[in-house]
Structure formats: structure tokens, C-alpha cells
DRENPA-3360 file (N, C-alpha, C; in nm, 2 decimals, always signed):
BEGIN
1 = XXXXXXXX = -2.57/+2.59/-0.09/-2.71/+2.62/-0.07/-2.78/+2.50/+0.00 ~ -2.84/+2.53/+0.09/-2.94/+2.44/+0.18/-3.06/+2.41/+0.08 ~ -3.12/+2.32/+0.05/-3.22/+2.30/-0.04/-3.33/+2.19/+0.02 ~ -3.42/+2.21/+0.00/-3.58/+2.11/+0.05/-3.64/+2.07/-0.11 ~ -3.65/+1.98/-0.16/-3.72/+1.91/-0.24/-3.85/+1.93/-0.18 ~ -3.95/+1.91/-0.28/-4.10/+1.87/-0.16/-4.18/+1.81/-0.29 ~ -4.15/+1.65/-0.27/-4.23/+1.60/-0.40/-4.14/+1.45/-0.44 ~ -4.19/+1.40/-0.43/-4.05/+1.25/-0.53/-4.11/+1.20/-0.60;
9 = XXXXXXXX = -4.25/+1.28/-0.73/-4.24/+1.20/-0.85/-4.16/+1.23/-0.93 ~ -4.21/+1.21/-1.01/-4.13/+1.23/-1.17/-4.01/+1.35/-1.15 ~ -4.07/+1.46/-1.18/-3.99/+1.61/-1.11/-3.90/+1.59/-1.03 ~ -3.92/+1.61/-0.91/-3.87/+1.58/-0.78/-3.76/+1.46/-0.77 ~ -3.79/+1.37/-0.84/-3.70/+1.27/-0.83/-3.56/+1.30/-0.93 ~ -3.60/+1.34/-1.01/-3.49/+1.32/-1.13/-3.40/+1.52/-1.08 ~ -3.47/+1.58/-1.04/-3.43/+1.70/-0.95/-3.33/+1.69/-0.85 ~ -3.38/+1.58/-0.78/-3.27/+1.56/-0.67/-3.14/+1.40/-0.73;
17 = XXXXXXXX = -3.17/+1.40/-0.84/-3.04/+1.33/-0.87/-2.93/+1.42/-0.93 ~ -3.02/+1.57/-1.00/-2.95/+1.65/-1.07/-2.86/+1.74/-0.96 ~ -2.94/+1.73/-0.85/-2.89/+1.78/-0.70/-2.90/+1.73/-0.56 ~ -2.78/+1.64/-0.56/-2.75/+1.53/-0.51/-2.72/+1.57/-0.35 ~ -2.69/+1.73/-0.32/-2.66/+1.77/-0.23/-2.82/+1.79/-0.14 ~ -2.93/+1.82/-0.21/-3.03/+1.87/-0.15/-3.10/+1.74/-0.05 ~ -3.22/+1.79/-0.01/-3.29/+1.69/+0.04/-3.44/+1.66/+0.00 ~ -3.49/+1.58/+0.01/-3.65/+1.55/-0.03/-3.75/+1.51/+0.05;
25 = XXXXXXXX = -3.88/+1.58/+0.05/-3.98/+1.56/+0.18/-4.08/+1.51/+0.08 ~ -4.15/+1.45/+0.13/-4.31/+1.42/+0.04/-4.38/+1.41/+0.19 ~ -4.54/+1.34/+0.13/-4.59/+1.31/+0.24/-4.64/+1.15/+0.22 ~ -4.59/+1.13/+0.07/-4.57/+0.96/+0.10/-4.43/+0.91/+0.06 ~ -4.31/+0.92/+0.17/-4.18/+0.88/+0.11/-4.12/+0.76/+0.04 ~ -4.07/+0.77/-0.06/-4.06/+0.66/-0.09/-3.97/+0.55/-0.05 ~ -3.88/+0.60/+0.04/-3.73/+0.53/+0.11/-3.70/+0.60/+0.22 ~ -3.59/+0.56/+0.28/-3.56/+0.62/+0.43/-3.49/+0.74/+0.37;
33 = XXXXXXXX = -3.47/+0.75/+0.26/-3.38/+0.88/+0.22/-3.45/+1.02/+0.20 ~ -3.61/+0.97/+0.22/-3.71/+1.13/+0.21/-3.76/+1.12/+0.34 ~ -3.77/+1.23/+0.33/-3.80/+1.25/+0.49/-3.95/+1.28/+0.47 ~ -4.02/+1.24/+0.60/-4.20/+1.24/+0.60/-4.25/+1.39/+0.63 ~ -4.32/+1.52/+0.53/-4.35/+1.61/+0.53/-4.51/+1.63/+0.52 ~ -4.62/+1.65/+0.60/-4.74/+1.69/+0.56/-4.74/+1.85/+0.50 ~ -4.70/+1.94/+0.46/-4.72/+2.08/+0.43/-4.81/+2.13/+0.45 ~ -4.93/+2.08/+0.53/-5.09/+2.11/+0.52/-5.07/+2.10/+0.69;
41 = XXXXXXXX = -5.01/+2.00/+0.78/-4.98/+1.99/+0.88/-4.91/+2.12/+0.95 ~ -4.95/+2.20/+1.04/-4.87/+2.33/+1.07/-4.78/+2.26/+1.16 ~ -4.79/+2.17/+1.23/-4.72/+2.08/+1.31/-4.58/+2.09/+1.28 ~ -4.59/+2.03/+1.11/-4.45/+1.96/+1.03/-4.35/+2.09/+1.02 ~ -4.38/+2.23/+1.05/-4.36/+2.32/+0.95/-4.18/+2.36/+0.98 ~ -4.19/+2.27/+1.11/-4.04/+2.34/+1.18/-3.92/+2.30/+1.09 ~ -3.94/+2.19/+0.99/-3.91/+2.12/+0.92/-3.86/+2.30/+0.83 ~ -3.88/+2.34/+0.77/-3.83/+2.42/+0.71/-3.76/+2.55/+0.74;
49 = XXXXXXXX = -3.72/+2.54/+0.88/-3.67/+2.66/+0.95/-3.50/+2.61/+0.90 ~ -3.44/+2.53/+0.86/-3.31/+2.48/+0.81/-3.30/+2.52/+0.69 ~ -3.32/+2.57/+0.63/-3.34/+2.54/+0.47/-3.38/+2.65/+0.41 ~ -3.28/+2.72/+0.29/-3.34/+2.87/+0.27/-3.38/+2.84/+0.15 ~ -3.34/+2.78/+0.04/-3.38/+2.74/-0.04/-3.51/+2.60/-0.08 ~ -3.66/+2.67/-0.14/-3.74/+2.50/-0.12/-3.80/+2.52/-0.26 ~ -3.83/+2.39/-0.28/-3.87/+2.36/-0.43/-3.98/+2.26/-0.44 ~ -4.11/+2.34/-0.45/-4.23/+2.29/-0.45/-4.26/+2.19/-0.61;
57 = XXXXXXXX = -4.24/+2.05/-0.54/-4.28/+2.00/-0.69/-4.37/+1.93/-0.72 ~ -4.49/+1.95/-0.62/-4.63/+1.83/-0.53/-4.70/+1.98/-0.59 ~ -4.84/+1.95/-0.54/-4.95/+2.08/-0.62/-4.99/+2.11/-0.48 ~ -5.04/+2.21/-0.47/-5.06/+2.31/-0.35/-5.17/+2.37/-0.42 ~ -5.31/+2.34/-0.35/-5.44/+2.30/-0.34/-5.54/+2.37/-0.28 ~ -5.50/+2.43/-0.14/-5.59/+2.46/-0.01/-5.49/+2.61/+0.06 ~ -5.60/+2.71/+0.00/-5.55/+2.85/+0.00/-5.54/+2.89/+0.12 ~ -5.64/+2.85/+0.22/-5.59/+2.85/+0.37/-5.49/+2.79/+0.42;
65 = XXXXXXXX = -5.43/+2.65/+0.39/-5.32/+2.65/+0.44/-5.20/+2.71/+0.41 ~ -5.23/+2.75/+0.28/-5.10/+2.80/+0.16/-5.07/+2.97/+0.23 ~ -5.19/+3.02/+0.30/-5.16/+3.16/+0.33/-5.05/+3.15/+0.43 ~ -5.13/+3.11/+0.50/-5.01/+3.05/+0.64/-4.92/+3.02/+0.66 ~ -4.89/+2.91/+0.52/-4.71/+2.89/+0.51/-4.64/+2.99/+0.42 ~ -4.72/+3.06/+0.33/-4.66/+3.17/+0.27/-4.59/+3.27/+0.37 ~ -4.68/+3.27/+0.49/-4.61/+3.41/+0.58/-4.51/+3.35/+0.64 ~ -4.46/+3.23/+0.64/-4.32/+3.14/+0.75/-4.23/+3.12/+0.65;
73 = XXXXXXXX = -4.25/+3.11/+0.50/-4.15/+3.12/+0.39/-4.13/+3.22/+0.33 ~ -4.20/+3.32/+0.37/-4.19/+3.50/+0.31/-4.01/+3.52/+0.29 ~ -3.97/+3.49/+0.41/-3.85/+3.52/+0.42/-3.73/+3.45/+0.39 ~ -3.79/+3.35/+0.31/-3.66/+3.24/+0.23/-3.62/+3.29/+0.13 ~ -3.47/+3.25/+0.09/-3.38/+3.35/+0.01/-3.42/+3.28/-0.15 ~ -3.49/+3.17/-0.15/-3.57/+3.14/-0.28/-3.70/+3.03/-0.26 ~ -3.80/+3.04/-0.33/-3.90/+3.00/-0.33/-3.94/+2.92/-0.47 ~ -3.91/+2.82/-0.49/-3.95/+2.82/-0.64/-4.14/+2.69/-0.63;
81 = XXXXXXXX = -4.20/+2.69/-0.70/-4.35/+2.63/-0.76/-4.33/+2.58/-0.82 ~ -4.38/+2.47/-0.84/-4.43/+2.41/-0.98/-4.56/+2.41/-1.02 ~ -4.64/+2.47/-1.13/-4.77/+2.47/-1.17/-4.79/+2.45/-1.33 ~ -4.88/+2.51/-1.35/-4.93/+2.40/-1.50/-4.99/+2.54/-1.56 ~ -4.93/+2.55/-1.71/-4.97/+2.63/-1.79/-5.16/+2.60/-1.77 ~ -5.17/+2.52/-1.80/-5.31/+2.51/-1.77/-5.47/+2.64/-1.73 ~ -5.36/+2.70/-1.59/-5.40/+2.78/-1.53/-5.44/+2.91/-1.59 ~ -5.39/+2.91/-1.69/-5.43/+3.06/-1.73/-5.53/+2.98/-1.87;
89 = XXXXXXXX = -5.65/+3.11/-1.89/-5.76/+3.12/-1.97/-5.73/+3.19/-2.07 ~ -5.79/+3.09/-2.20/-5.82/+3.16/-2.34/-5.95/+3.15/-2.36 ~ -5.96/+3.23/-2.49/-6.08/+3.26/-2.58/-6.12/+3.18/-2.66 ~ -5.99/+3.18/-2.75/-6.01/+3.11/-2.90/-5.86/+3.04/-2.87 ~ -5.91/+2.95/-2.95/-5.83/+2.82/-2.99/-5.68/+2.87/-3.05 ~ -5.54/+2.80/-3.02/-5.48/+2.88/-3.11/-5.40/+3.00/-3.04 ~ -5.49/+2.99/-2.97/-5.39/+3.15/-2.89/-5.29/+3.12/-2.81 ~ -5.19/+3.23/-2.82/-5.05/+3.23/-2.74/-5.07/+3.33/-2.61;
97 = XXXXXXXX = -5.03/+3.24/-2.50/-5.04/+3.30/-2.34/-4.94/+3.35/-2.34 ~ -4.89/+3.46/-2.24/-4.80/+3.50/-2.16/-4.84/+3.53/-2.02 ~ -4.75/+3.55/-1.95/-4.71/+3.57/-1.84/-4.86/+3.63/-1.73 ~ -4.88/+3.74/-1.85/-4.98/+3.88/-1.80/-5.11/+3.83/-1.88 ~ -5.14/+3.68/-1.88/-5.27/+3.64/-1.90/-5.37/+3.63/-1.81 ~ -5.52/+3.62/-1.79/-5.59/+3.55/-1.67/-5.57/+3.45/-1.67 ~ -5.59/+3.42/-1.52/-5.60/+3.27/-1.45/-5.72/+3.26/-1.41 ~ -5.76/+3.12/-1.41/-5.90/+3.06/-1.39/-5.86/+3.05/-1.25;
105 = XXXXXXXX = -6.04/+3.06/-1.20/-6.03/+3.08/-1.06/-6.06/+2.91/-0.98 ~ -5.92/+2.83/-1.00/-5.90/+2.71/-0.89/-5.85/+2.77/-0.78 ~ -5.90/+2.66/-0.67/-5.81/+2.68/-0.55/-5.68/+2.66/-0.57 ~ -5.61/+2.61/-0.68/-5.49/+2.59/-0.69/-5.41/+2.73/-0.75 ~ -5.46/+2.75/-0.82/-5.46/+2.91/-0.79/-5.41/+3.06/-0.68 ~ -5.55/+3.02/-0.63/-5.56/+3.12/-0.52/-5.44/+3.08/-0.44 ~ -5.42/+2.91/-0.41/-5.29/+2.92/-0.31/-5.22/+2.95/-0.35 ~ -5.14/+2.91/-0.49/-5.00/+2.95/-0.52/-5.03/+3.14/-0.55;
113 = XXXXXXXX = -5.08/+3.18/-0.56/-5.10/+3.34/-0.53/-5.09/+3.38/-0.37 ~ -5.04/+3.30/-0.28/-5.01/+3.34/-0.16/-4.83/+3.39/-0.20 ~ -4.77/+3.29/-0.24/-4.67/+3.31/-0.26/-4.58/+3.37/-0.37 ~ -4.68/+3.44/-0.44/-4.66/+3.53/-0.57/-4.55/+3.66/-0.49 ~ -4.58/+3.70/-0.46/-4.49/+3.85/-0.42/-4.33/+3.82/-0.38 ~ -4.30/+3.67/-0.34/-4.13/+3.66/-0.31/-4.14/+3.54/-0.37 ~ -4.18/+3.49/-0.44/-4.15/+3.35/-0.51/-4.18/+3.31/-0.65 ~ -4.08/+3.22/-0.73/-4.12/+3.19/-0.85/-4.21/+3.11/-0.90;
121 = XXXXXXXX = -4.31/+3.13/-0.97/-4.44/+3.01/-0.95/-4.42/+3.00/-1.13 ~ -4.35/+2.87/-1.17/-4.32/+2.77/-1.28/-4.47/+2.75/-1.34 ~ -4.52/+2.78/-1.44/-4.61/+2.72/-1.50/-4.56/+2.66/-1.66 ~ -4.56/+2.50/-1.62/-4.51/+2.45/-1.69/-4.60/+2.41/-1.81 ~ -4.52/+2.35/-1.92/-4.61/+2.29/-2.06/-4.59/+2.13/-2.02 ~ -4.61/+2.02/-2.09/-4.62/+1.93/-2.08/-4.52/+1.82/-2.03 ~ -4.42/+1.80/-1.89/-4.31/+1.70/-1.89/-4.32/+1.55/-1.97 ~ -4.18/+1.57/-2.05/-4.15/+1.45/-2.11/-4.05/+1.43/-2.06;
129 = XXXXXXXX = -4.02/+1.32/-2.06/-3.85/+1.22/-2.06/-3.86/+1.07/-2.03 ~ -3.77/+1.04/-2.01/-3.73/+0.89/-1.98/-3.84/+0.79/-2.05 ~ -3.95/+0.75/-2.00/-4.01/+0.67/-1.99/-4.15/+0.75/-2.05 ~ -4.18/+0.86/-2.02/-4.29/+0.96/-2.03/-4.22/+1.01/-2.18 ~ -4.31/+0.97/-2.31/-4.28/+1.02/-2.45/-4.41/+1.02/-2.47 ~ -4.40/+1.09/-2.62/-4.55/+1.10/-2.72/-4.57/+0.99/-2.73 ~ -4.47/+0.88/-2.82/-4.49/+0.72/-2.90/-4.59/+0.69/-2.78 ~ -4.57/+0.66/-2.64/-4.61/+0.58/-2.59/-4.79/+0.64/-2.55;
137 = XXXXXXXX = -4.76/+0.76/-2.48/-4.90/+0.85/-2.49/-5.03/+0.81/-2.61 ~ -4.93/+0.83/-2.76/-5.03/+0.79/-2.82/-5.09/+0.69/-2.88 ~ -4.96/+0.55/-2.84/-5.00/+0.42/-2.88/-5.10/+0.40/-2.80 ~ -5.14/+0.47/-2.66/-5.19/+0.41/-2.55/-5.37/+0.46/-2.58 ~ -5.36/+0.57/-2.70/-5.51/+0.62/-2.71/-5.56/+0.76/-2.66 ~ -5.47/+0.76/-2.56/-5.52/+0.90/-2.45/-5.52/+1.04/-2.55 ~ -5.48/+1.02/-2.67/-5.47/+1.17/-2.71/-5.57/+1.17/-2.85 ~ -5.69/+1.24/-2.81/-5.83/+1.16/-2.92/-5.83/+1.29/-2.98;
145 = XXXXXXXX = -5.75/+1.40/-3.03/-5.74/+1.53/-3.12/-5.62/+1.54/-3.18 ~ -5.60/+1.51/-3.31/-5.47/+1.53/-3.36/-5.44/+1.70/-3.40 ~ -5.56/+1.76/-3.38/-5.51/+1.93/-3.41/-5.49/+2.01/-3.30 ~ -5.48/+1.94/-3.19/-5.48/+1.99/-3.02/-5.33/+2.03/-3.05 ~ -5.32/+2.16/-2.99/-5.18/+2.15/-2.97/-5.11/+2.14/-2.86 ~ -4.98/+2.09/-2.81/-4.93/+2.08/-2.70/-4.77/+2.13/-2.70 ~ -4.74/+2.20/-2.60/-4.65/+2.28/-2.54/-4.53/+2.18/-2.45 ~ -4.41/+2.13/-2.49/-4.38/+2.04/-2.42/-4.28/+2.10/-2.35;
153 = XXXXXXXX = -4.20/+2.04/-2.24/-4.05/+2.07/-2.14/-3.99/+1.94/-2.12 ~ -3.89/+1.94/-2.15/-3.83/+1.79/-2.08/-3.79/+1.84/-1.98 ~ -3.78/+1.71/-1.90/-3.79/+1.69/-1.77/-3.63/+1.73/-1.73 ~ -3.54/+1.70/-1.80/-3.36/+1.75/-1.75/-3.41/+1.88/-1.78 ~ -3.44/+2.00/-1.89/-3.48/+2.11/-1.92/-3.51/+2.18/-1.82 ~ -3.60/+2.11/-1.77/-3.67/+2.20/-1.66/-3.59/+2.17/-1.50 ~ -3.53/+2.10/-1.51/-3.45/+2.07/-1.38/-3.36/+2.20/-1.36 ~ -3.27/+2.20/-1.48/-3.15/+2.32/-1.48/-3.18/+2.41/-1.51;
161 = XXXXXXXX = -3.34/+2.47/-1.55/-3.36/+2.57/-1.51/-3.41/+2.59/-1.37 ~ -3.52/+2.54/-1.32/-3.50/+2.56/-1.13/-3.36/+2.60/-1.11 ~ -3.29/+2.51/-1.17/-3.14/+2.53/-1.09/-3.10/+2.62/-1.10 ~ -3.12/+2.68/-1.23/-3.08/+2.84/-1.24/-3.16/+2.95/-1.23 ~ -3.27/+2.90/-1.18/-3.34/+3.01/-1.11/-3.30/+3.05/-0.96 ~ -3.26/+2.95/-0.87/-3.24/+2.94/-0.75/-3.09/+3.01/-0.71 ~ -3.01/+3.02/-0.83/-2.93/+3.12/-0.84/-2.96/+3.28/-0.84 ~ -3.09/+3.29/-0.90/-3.15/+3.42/-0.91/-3.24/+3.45/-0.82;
169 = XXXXXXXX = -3.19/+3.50/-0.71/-3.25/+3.50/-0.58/-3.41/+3.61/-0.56 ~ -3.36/+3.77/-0.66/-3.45/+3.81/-0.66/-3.56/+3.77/-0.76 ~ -3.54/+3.71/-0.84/-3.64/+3.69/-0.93/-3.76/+3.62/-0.90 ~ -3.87/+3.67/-0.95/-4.04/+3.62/-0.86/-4.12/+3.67/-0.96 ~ -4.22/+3.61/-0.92/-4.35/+3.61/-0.99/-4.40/+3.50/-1.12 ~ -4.46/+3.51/-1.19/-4.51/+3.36/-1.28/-4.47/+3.37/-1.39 ~ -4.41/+3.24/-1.44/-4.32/+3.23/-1.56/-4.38/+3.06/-1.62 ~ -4.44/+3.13/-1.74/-4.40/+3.04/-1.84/-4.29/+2.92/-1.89;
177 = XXXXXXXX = -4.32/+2.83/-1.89/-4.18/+2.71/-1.90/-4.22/+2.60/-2.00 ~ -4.16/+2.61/-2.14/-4.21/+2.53/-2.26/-4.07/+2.53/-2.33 ~ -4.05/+2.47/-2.45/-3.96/+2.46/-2.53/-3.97/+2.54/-2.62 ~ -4.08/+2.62/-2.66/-4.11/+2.77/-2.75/-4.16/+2.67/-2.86 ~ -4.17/+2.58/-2.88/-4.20/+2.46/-3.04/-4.36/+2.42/-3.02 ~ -4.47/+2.50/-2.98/-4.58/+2.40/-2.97/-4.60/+2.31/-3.12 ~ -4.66/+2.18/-3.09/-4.68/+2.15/-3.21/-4.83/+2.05/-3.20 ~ -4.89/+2.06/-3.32/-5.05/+1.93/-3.27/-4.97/+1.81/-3.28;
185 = XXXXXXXX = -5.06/+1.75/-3.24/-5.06/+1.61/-3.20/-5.02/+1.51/-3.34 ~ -5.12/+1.58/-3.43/-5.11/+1.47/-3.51/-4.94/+1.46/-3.57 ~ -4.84/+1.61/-3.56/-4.74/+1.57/-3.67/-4.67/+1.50/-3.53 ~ -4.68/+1.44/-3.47/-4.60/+1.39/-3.33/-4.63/+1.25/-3.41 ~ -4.79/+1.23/-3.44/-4.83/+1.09/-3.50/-4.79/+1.04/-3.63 ~ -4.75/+1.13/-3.69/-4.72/+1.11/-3.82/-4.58/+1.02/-3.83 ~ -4.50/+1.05/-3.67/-4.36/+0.98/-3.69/-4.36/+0.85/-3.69 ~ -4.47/+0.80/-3.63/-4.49/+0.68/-3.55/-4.60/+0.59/-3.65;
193 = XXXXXXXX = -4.64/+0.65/-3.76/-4.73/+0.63/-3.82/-4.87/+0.58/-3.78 ~ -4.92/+0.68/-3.69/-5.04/+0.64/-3.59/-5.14/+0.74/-3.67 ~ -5.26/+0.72/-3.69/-5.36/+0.76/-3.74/-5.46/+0.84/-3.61 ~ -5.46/+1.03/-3.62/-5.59/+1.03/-3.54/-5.63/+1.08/-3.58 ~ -5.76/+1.11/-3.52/-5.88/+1.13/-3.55/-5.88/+1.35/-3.53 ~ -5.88/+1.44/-3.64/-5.88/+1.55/-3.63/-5.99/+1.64/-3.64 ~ -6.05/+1.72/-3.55/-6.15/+1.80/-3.51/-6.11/+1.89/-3.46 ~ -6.19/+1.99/-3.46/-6.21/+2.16/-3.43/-6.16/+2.14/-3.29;
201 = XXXXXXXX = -6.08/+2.25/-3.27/-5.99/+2.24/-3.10/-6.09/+2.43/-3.02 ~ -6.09/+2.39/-2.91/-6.14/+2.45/-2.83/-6.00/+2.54/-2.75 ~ -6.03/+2.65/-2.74/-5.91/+2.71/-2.67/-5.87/+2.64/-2.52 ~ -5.85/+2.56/-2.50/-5.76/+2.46/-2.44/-5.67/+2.46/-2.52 ~ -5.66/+2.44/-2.70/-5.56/+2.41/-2.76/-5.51/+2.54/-2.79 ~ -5.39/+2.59/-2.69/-5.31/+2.72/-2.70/-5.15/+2.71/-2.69 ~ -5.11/+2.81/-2.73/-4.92/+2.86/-2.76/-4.88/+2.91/-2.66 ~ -4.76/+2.88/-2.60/-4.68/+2.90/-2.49/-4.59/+3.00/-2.50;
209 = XXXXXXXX = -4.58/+3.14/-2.49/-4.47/+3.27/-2.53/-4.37/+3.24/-2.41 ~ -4.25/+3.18/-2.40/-4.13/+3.19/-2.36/-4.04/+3.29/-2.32 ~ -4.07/+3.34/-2.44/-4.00/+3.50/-2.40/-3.91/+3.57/-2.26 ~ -3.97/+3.54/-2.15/-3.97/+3.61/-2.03/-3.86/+3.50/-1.95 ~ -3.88/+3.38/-2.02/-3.77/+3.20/-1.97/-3.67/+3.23/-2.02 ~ -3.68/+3.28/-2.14/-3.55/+3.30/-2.26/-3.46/+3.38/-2.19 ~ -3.57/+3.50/-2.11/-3.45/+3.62/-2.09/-3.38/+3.62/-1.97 ~ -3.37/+3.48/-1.87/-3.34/+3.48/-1.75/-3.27/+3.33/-1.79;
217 = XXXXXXXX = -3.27/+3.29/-1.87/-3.16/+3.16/-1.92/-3.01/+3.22/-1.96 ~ -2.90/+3.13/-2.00/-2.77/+3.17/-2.07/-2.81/+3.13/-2.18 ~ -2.77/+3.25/-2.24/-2.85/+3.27/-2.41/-2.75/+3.11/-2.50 ~ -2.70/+3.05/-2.43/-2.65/+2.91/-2.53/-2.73/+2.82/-2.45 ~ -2.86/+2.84/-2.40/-2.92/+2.71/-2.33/-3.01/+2.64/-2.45 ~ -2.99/+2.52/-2.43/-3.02/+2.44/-2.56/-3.17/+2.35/-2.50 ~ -3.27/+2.39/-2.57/-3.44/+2.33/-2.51/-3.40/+2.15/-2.59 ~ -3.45/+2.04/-2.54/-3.43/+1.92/-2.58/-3.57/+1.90/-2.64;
225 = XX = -3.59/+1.86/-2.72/-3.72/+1.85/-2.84/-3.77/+1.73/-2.84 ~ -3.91/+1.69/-2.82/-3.92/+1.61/-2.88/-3.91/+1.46/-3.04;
% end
């Protein structure tokens, strides 16, 4: 498989170590080994006429450009997104999304809805690994609701699934990507014996239904847990 990275943080990087064959574009590279990509640039776009397989791991923003390149990658033999559970809207606090939820109306949105009809658009729960853990998150303060809940993916998790999506050529449209475990904050703090502060959670604090990941994984795929 020909493959385009498009991204070298966190994702993207630890992605192309997992797939050492592929290539990586950003638009700020970090070594001579990524090649310099604007995606917003129609200029840059020839860049992707090599390449059937591409793997968006940067956020796509600006619905006008995103239409444009949607019609030049219509015809790639896989398309995969990265996006953020985020995107879809609840009511009440507590509630469990799927697939066939609404989405809030960002332009981040509307772009990746260019490429909804031939491509997989990943809406992920929270990346952890390496360096990126809870201990450190919550020694640092940033997490001020111990009843918030959070939906997590490790970062290898989510690698080898791309990977095994990109095997599944037809498959498209928006998928849910979590470990199926949400859990609050505070029993994360309880290991570490960090004290927070608990208050009424606002439907931001919602459950991730997997379901639809489960059924396109090999039923012995093992989720890594925090």
C-alpha cells in the first residue's frame, strides 16, 4: 500500500513508526524525513496523486477548502480522518452517543462532511500513551470535575485500528473510537491519591457506544486501559 501520513504529532508520529513503510507530510515538518504539505494550498495538491491510501491526523477546519479536496480524493482506494468525539451533541449529562447522533454545527464539521460518502471519519475519545497519562493530567490541575466522565483510546490502540481499517477498503462513514470503559475522573484520582473537587456535570460529561468499532475489529482485539 502507498500511504500519506498528514500530521507528525502525537498520532501521526507514533503511526508512522507503526508504519515504517508509509510517508508523512505536515505543514510544519519536523526533519527532512516529512515532506512540506499545505492541504489548504491547491498548489501542494499534486502531492497526493501517488498515493491511494491517506491518513488525516491534523484537523481540517475550512469547508471550502475541504470541498475541493474532497472531489481530488473521491477516488482514493482509502480515506481515513481523525476527529473528536466531541462533535456530536447531548442533552443530559451521562448520556451514551453513537454513531447516528447530532453533530454541532463547527466548521470542523461541515469539512470533514465533505468526505463522509467514501471515507472513514474516526471520532476519537481521549489519546493516552507514552508521556500523555491521567497521573500527569491531574497532578498538573487541568481536570477541575472529578464526576466528568472521560472516554479514553490509547494511542498504539488507535494506530492498529487505522491499520485495520485501511485494509477495509469499503468501509466509510463515522465511527466512534474509545475503549468502551468510560470512567469519572475522580476514580482515575483515587489511584494516585489526588483529591478533586466533585460537581454536577453538564452533558459534555457523556458515554462512548463502540459497538459499530467492535464489529469491524478481530473479535480477539485487546483495548489497553488505563
Amino acid at each position: 500500500m502507498k500511504i500519506l501520513i498528514i500530521g507528525n504529532g502525537f498520532t501521526g508520529t507514533r503511526l508512522k513508526q507503526m508504519l515504517p513503510e508509509a510517508d508523512t507530510a505536515d505543514i510544519a515538518p519536523k526533519d527532512d524525513s516529512t515532506i512540506h504539505l499545505d492541504y489548504r494550498d491547491e498548489k501542494s495538491w499534486s502531492l497526493f496523486n501517488k498515493y491511494c491510501y491517506i491518513v488525516f491526523t491534523c484537523k481540517l477546519n475550512c469547508p471550502q477548502s475541504a470541498e475541493r479536496l474532497s472531489q481530488k480524493l473521491k477516488h482514493k482506494k482509502k480515506i481515513i480522518l481523525l476527529s473528536t468525539a466531541k462533535a456530536f451533541t447531548t442533552s443530559t449529562a451521562g448520556e451514551t452517543i453513537n454513531e447516528n447522533f447530532r453533530l454541532d454545527a463547527s466548521l470542523r464539521n461541515s469539512a470533514e462532511s465533505q468526505f463522509l460518502p467514501f471515507a472513514s471519519i474516526l471520532h476519537l475519545g481521549l489519546i493516552w500513551g507514552q508521556n500523555r497519562i491521567a497521573e500527569k493530567w491531574l497532578k498538573s490541575g487541568k481536570i477541575k470535575n472529578g464526576n466528568k466522565l472521560v472516554n479514553f483510546i490509547h494511542v498504539d490502540d488507535l494506530c492498529q485500528i487505522i491499520i485495520c481499517l485501511l485494509k477495509q477498503e469499503e468501509q466509510h462513514g463515522r465511527l466512534l473510537v474509545s475503549d468502551g470503559q468510560p470512567v469519572q475522573w475522580h476514580s482515575l484520582a483515587e489511584r494516585y491519591d489526588i483529591k478533586l473537587a466533585c460537581s454536577e456535570c453538564g452533558p459534555e460529561s457523556k458515554k462512548i457506544d463502540n459497538h459499530k468499532l467492535l464489529s469491524l475489529l478481530p473479535h480477539d482485539f485487546q483495548f489497553t486501559l488505563p
